[in-house]
C-alpha angles and dihedrals in degrees: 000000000000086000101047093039088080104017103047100054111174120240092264106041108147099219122041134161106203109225089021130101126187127208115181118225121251089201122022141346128345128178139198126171093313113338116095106196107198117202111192136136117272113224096273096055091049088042090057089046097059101042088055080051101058104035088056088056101051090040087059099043086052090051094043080066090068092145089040098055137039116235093250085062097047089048084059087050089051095044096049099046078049086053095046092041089052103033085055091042095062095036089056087051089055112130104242131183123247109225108247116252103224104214091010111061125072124218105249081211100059100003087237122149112263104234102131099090084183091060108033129119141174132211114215121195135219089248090045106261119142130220119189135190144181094239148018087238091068103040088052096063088048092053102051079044103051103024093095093056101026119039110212119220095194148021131194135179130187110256116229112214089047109047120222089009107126118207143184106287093201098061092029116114112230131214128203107192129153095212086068102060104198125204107278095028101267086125079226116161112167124201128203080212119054088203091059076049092061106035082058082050096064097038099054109014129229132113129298111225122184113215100274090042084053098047088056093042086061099038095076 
């Protein structure tokens, strides 16, 4: 795959530098004209490797003490350095949001510039990656889009009374009012408290809408 990634280019591919070739690295840093690609370990994945690490150590040096130590002891050392190997592991796996740029990011729905910290939201899938948008208006429509193929872990949406406070979606209360413009003109505020939901709702009018009612809404 790596191979054929840089040196089989199809027919339309959109960039190509005639004489070049291009292989990404599987480990560490490649380069071609301007583009520098870097291949490294995130946290999670260092994190996992030391604690294999460790825990292969301290299984050896327990087993090193072989006229110190009975084998049922050593069989505790070697369980717990599994346990440890396997607990850190998976903690290192867990889906975890990315915080939103404001200014910098731009929505993977509409390709706009984030910059609405009060209509925001971010899709999380089940392998880690992060998608982000400007408004809840965009990430709904991806979603329906996209759920089948690609399971999302988490979902997150900007709560409105707290700005730049991103919430569960799923268990989030929505308000459609055309007295809060949003960012793409879905008039689409979200709340972490439905009562705050409510009290908006009265204010300033509009319809309350709980995550399975606002998914039809937009699947329209």
């Amino acid at each position: 795959w790596e191979y054929d990634y840089g040196h089989n280019l199809s027919d339309t591919a959109p960039i190509k530098v005639p004489g070049q070739t291009y292989q990404p690295p599987l480990l560490g840093v490649g380069h071609i004209l301007n583009f520098t690609a870097l291949s490294f370990p995130s946290v999670g994945g260092i994190a996992a490797g030391l604690s294999i690490a460790f825990s292969a150590v301290a299984a050896w040096l327990g087993l090193r003490r072989g006229g110190d130590h009975s084998r049922r002891a050593r069989a505790r050392v070697a369980a717990s350095a599994a346990g440890m190997v396997t607990m850190l592991f998976l903690s290192g796996c867990t889906p975890q949001p990315r915080p939103i740029e404001f200014g910098a990011d731009a929505c993977d729905y509409c390709s706009m510039t984030i910059v609405d910290a009060q209509h925001a939201a971010e899709l999380v899938t089940k392998k880690g990656r992060a998608y982000k948008f400007d408004a809840i208006e965009c990430m709904l429509p991806y979603y329906q889009e996209h759920e089948q193929e690609t399971p999302f872990d988490i979902v997150l949406v900007s709560d409105y009374a707290r700005s730049g406070s991103l919430v569960d979606g799923r268990e989030a209360t929505f308000l459609i009012s055309e007295a809060i413009p949003s960012p793409m003109g879905g008039y689409l505020s979200a709340f972490a408290e439905t009562s705050e939901a409510r009290a908006v709702r009265d204010e300033k009018g509009g319809e309350l809408y709980d995550w399975a009612q606002i998914r039809v809404q937009f699947n329209r």
